[in-house]
ZAMARGU-4260 file (C-alpha; in steps of 0.2 Angstrom, whole numbers, plus 5000, padded with zeros to 4 digits):
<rodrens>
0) 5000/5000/5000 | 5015/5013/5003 | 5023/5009/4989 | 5006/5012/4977 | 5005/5028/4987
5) 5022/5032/4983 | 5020/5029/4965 | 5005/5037/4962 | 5011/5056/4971 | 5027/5052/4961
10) 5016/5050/4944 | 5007/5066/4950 | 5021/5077/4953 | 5027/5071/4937 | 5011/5077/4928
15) 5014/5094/4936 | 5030/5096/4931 | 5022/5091/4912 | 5011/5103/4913 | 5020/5117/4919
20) 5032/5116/4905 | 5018/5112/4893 | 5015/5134/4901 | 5029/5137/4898 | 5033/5131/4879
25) 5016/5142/4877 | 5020/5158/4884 | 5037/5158/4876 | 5030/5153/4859 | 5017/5166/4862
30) 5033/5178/4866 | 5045/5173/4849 | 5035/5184/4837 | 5039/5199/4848 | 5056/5194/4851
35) 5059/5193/4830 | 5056/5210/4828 | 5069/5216/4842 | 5087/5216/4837 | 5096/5221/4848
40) 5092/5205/4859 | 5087/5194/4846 | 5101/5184/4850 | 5101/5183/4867 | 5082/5179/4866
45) 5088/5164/4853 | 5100/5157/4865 | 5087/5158/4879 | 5076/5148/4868 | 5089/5137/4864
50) 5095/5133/4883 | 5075/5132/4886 | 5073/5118/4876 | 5089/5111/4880 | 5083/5111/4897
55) 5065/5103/4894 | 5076/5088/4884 | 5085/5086/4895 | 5072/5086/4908 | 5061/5074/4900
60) 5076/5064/4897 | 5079/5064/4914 | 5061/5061/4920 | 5061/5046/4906 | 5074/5038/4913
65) 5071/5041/4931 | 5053/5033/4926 | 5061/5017/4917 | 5074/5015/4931 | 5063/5014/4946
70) 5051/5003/4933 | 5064/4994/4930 | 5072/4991/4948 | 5053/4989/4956 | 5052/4978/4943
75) 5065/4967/4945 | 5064/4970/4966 | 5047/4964/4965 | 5052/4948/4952 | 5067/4944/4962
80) 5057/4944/4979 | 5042/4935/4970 | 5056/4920/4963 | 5065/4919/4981 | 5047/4918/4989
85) 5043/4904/4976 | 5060/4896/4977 | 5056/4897/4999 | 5039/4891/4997 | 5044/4876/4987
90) 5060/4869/4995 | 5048/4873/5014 | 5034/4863/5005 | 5048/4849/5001 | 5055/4848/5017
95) 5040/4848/5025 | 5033/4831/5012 | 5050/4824/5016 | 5047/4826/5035 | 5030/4819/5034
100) 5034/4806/5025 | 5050/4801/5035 | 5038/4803/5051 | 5026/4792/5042 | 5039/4777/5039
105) 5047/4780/5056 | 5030/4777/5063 | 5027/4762/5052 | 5044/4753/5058 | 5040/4756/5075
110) 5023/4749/5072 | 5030/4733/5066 | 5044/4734/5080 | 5030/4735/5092 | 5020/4720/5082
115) 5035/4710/5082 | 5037/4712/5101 | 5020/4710/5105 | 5021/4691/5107 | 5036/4691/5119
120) 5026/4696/5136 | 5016/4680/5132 | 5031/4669/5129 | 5038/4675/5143 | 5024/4671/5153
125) 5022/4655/5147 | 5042/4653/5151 | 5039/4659/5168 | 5024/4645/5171 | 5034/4631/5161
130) 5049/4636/5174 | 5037/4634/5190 | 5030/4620/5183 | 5048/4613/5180 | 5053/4619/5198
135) 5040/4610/5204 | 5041/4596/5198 | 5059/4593/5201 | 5055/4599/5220 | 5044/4582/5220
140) 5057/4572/5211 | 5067/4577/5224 | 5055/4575/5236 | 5051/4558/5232 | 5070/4552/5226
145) 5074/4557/5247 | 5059/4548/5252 | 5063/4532/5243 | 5081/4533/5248 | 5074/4533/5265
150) 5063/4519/5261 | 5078/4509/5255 | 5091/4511/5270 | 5076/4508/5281 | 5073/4492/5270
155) 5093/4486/5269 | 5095/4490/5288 | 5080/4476/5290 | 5087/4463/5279 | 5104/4466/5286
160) 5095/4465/5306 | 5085/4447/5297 | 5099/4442/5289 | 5110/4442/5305 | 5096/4437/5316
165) 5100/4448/5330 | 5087/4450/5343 | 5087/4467/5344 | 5070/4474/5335 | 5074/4487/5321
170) 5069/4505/5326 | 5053/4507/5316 | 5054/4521/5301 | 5040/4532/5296 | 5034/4524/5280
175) 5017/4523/5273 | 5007/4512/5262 | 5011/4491/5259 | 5027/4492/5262 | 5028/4498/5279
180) 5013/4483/5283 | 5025/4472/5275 | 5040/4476/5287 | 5028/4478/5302 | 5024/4460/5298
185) 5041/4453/5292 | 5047/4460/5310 | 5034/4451/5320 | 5038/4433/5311 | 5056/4436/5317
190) 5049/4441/5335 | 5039/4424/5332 | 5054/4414/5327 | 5065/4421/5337 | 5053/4413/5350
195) 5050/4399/5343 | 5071/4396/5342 | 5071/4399/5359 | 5059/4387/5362 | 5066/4376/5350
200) 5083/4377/5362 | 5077/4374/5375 | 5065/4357/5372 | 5082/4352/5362 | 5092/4353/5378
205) 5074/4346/5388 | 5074/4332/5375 | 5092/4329/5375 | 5089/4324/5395 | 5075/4315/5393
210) 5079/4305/5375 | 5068/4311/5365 | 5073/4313/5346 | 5057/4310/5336 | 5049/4325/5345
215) 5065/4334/5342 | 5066/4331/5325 | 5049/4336/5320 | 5051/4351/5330 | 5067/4353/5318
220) 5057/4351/5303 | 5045/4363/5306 | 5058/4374/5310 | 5066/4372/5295 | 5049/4375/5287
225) 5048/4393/5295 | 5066/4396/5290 | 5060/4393/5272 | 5045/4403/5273 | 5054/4418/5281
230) 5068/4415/5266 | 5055/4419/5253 | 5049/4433/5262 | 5065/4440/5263 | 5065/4436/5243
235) 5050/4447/5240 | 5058/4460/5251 | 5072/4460/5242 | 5064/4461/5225 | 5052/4475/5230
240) 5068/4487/5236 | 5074/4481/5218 | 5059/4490/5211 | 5061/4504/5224 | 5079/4507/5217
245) 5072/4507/5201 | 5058/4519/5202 | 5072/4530/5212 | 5082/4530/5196 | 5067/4535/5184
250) 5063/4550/5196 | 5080/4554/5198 | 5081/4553/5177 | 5066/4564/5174 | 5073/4576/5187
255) 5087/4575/5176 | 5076/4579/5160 | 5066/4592/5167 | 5083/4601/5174 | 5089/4603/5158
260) 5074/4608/5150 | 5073/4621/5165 | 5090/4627/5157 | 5086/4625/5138 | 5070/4636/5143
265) 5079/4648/5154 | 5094/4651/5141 | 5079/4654/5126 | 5069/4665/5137 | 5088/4674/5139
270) 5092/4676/5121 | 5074/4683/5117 | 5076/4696/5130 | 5092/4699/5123 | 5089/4699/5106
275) 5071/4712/5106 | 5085/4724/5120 | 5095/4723/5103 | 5081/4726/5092 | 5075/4742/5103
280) 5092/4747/5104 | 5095/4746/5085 | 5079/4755/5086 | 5080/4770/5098 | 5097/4772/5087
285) 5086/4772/5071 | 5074/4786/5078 | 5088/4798/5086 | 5098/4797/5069 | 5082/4803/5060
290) 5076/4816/5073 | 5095/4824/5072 | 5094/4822/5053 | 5076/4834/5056 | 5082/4845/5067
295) 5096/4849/5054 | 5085/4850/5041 | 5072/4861/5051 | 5087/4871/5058 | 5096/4873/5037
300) 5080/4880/5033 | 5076/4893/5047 | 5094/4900/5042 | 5087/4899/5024 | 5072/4909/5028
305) 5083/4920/5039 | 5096/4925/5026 | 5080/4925/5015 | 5072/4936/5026 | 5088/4948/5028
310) 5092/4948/5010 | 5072/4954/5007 | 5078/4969/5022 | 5095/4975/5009 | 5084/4976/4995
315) 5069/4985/5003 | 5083/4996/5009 | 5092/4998/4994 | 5074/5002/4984 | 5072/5013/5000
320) 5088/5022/4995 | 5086/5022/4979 | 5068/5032/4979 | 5074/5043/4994 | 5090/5045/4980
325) 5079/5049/4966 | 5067/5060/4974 | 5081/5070/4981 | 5086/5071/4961 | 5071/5076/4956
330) 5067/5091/4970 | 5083/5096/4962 | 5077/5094/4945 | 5062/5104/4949 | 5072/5118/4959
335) 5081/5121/4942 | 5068/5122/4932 | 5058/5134/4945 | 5076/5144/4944 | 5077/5143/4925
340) 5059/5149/4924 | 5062/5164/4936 | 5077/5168/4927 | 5068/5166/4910 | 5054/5177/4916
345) 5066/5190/4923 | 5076/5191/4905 | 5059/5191/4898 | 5052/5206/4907 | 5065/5220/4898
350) 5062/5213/4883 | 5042/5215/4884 | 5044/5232/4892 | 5056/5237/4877 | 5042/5228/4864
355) 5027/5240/4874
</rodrens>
């Protein structure tokens, strides 16, 4: 708006300036006639008209090319700005796509990231419950493998009291089930034929006093027949701690098995962690390399509008200087001519007075 203001009074004061010399060439045509018929200053009046119309060429001249000129550098002020605006407005519009777009994808990738991760919480958890389950199974194993090595040195010290024949009972263990009515009973046959020996002894040493052998040896006989009765028993015992020991060593095998499925589950569980720590590492990487690579961007072209902005600021200065320049030019022109015009009319007056 200042600017159209500026080149409106500038087209009015040139239109002035016009006219007044459009006055002037009238009133000195309307003076030549006069001035042909004097001769004494014919001469000066023809230099007069001479440097008048010297003056108005070059005036116009001047006026012309002060006209083209600021044309001209408003012209190419106003092109230049409108080519530096466009060139702003399209590399802004491109970064900005770019930016987008690289947003966009970065939030695509970390989509997929996020997808590929999504399963691990549940693997983990089901790692977690296969590893109590593991744990607890193992503390049963355990459990059991102690109970039945109990069992068995309970068992042995038995077959080694029967086998020996001491007198001296066995302290009874806490077991459970068959096998601790099977003891209970195998220790009160020995009670019984440990008894019946005794009995046996002394109706041997009664019999041997009173000469009896057939009583003796029928008495001998049925002992016999205990003896072998309490040897199969001992058999039965001795295969059933056979079957203990080798129920002890399955439990102790899948103790085995589950431990080291316990570590192969532990170790996997360990390298997924490890590798989706890589992957958010490589990640986070990813992200801050392409927020830096923005910020330059976004920070190259804030200095680009800057020096766009101060580049705009010379040439609105220059024009600014240029127009004060000009207008100081032409109040200068304008000053001559008034001082060529009042110096014209002054040599004019004489000359009309002479003529009247």
């Amino acid at each position: 708006m200042l600017r159209a203001d500026l080149v409106e009074k500038e087209r009015c004061q040139h239109r002035e300036v016009q006219n007044r010399l459009r006055a002037l060439e009238m009133k000195f045509e309307g003076l030549t006639p006069h001035t042909d018929m004097t001769k004494g200053n014919q001469g000066d009046a023809f230099d007069k008209e001479v440097s008048v119309r010297t003056l108005k060429q070059s005036n116009r001249a001047l006026h012309d090319e002060i006209d083209e000129l600021r044309h001209m550098q408003s012209y190419q002020i106003v092109e230049e700005q409108r080519r530096q605006m466009d060139l702003m407005d399209k590399e802004n519009t491109r970064i900005s796509e770019q930016i987008n777009l690289e947003i966009q994808r970065v939030k695509l990738k970390f989509q997929e990231k996020l997808q590929e991760l999504a399963p691990i919480p549940d693997l983990m958890k089901a790692t977690q419950i296969r590893m109590k389950d593991a744990q607890q199974a193992q503390a049963l194993a355990e459990h059991n493998a102690e109970q039945f090595a109990r069992e068995l040195i309970c068992a042995r010290e038995k077959m080694e009291v029967l086998m020996r024949g001491t007198t001296k009972p066995a302290e009874k263990p806490a077991d459970r089930g068959s096998d601790e009515k099977q003891l209970a009973l195998l220790q009160q046959k020995i009670s019984q034929l440990l008894e019946a020996n005794a009995n046996f002894k002394s109706e041997i040493d009664r019999y041997k006093s009173g000469n009896l052998v057939a009583p003796l040896q029928a008495k001998a006989i049925m002992f016999e027949l205990a003896c072998s009765v309490s040897r199969a028993k001992v058999l039965r015992t001795e295969d059933l701690m056979l079957k203990i020991e080798k129920q002890l060593h399955d439990k102790i095998l899948e103790c085995t098995e589950l431990y080291a499925e316990k570590s192969r589950v532990l170790d996997e569980a360990e390298r997924a962690l490890k590798r989706a720590n890589e992957r958010t590492e490589i990640i986070r990487k990813c992200l801050q390399n392409t927020v830096a690579e923005l910020e330059r961007q976004l920070a190259a072209s804030r200095a680009q509008v800057r020096n766009a902005q101060k580049d705009r600021e010379e040439v609105q200065g220059c024009m600014t200087e240029q127009i004060s320049r000009l207008n100081d030019n032409f109040a200068q022109a304008q000053l001559r001519i008034i001082g060529l015009q009042k110096q014209f009319q002054h040599d004019l007056n004489p000359v009309h007075f002479q003529i009247k």
